[in-house]
N, C-alpha and C positions, 0 to 999 in steps of 0.2 A: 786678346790673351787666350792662352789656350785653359782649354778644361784639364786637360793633364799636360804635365812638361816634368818629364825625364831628363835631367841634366849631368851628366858625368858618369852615371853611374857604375858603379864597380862591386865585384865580390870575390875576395879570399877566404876559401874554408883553409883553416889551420889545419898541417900536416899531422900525421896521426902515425904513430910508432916509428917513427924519425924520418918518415916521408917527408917530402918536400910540401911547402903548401901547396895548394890547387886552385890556380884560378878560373874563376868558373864565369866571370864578365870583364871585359875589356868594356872600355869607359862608352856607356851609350847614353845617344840623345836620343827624344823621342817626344813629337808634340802629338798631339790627341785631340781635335777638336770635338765641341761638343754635340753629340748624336750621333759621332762617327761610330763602325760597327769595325774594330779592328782583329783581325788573326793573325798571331802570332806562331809561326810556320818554324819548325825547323828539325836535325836532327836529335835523336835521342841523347841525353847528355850536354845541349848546347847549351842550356841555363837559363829557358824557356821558362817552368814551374818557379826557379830562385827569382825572374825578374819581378813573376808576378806575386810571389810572395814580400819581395818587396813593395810592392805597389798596393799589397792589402796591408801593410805594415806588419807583416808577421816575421820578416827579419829585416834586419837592418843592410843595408849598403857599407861597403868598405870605403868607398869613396861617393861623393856623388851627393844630389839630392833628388827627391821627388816632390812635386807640387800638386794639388788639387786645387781649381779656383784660386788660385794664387797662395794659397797656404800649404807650409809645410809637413809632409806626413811623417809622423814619429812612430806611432803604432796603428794598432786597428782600432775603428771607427764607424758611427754608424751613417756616414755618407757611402762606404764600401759596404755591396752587400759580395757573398765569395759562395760560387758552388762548386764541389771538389770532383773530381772522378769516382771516391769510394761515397758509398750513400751514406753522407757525414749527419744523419738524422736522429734523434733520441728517441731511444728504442721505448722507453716507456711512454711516450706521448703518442696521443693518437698525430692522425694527419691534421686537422684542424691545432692542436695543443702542438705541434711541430712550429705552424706557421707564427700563431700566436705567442711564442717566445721572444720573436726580436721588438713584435708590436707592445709587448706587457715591459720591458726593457725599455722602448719611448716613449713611457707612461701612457698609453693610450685606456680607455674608462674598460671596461668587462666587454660591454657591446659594441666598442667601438671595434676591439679586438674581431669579436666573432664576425661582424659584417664585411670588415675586411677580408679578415679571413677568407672567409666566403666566396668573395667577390673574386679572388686568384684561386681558391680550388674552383670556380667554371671557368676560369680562365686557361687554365692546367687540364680542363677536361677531369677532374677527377668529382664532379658532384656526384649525392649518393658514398661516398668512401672517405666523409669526414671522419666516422670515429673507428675507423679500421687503425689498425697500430702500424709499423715498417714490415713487422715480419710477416703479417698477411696482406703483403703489397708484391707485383713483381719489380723487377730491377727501372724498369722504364717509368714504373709508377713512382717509387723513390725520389729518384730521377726528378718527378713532374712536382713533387713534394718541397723537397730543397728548389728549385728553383723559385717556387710561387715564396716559400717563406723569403729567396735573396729578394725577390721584388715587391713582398708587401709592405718594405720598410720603404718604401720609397727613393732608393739609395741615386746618389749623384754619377755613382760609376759601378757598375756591374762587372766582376771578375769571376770568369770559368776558366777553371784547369782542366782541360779534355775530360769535359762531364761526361759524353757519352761513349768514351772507349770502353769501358765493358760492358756495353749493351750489343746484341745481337741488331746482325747490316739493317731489318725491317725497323724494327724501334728507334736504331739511328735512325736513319733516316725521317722517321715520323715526330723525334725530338727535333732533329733541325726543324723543319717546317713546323712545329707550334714553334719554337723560339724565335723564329724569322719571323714569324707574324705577329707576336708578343712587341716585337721590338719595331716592326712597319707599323703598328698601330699608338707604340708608345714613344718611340725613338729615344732609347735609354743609350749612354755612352758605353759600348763591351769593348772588354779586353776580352778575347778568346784563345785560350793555347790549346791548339792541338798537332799532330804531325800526319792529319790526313788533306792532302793536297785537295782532295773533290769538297770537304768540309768548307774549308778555307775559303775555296771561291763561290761556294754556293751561299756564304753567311755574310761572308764581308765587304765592308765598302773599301777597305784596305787590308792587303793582307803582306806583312812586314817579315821576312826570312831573315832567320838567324845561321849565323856560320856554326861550325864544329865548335866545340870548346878549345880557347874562352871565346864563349858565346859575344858575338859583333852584330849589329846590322849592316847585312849585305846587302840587301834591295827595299823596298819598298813603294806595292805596285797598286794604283789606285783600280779595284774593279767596276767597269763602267756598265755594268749589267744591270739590266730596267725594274723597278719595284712597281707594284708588287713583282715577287720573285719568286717565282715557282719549281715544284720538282723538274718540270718539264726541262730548263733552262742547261740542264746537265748536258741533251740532246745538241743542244747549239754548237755551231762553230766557233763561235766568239768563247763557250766555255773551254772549248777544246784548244783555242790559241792558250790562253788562260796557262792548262794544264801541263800546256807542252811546255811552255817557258819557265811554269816554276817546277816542273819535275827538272829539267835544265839546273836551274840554279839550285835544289835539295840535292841532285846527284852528289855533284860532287863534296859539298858537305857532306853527304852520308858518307862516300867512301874514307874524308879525313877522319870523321868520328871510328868509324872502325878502326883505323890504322894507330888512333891515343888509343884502344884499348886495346892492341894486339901488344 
């Protein structure tokens, strides 16, 4: 059985000032086995962010169902933990009082919270900056704050929406690789949507291309790159086949997506 299974699923946003509606998913399947590390690739507009807010249960399907562990997802849950691109953290909590929200949420005791805690700010590199707040953090730092709190809940499936697009290329880059190593050490099941091709194949053991809008899976290509997995692996030929064939298949999705909004 799979860990996640995507069956039919669909999405119509209702027309607005007598537009027509917009469909923004064409009926997709999608298995997910568990520990797999998947990225979800595609143009801007294909319905990338809708599929995966479906899958954290933060909208519903038009059509279709979602399965975790063979159970049906209706809303949000705490076997999904979700880290967003904007630094979705609560400004009055320090960093430590960030993480321990989801853990006071699954009744965990005062101490069990803070060791936890703990235990993913050295994981995150952030010891020393437990009782700093968000606004004396930089972007990267945030960044390392929401992830530790998605992962100190222990969640069965791990959902990012292009957490690191507005971080500058060094801090990307230095977020991938603690994440990769997060995940080579713990093998959590990720969804990852982002639209940077070099991201995609450097994080995933699958990385899934979606078409223009309504968003379809067009391919989906198992990356056979050696773990551990390093910055260096960019370098490779093997990453560079990689690059060449899904910029191939993003092209010309890019160029329909432009052409729905010309």
């Amino acid at each position: 059985m799979s860990k996640l299974a995507i069956r039919g699923v669909t999405r119509v946003f209702p027309g607005v000032r007598g537009r027509a509606p917009v469909k923004a998913l064409e009926p997709i399947d999608l298995d997910v086995a568990d520990n797999d590390f998947i990225c979800i690739l595609g143009p801007s507009g294909c319905g990338k962010s809708t599929l995966l807010r479906i899958v954290a249960g933060l909208a519903e399907p038009s059509a279709g169902e979602v399965r975790l562990d063979g159970r049906a997802i209706s809303g949000p849950g705490p076997d999904r933990g979700m880290v967003f691109q904007s630094y979705t953290l609560f400004p009055w909590l320090t960093v430590r009082g960030n993480i321990c929200f989801g853990l006071n949420e699954k009744g965990l005791s005062k101490a069990e919270q803070r060791a936890r805690a703990d235990e993913f700010i050295g994981r995150v590199g952030l010891t020393g900056f437990e009782d700093h707040f968000p606004r004396q953090l930089s972007g990267g730092m945030q960044q390392r704050t929401a992830l530790a709190r998605a992962l100190a809940t222990d969640p069965e499936l791990l959902l990012l929406d292009e957490p690191f697009g507005a971080l500058d290329n060094q801090t990307r880059a230095l977020m991938q690789e603690l994440l990769l190593g997060i995940w080579e050490a713990h093998r959590k099941t990720v969804l990852f949507v982002t639209h940077d091709i070099d991201e995609a194949i450097f994080l995933a053991t699958r990385v899934v291309v979606m078409s223009a809008r309504p968003g379809r899976i067009k391919c989906d290509i198992p990356i056979a790159l050696d773990h551990p997995r390093r910055y260096t692996v960019k370098t490779t030929p093997e990453f560079a086949a990689y690059k060449a064939r899904l910029t191939d298949e993003i092209r010309d999705e890019a160029i329909r997506a432009i052409a729905l909004e010309a």
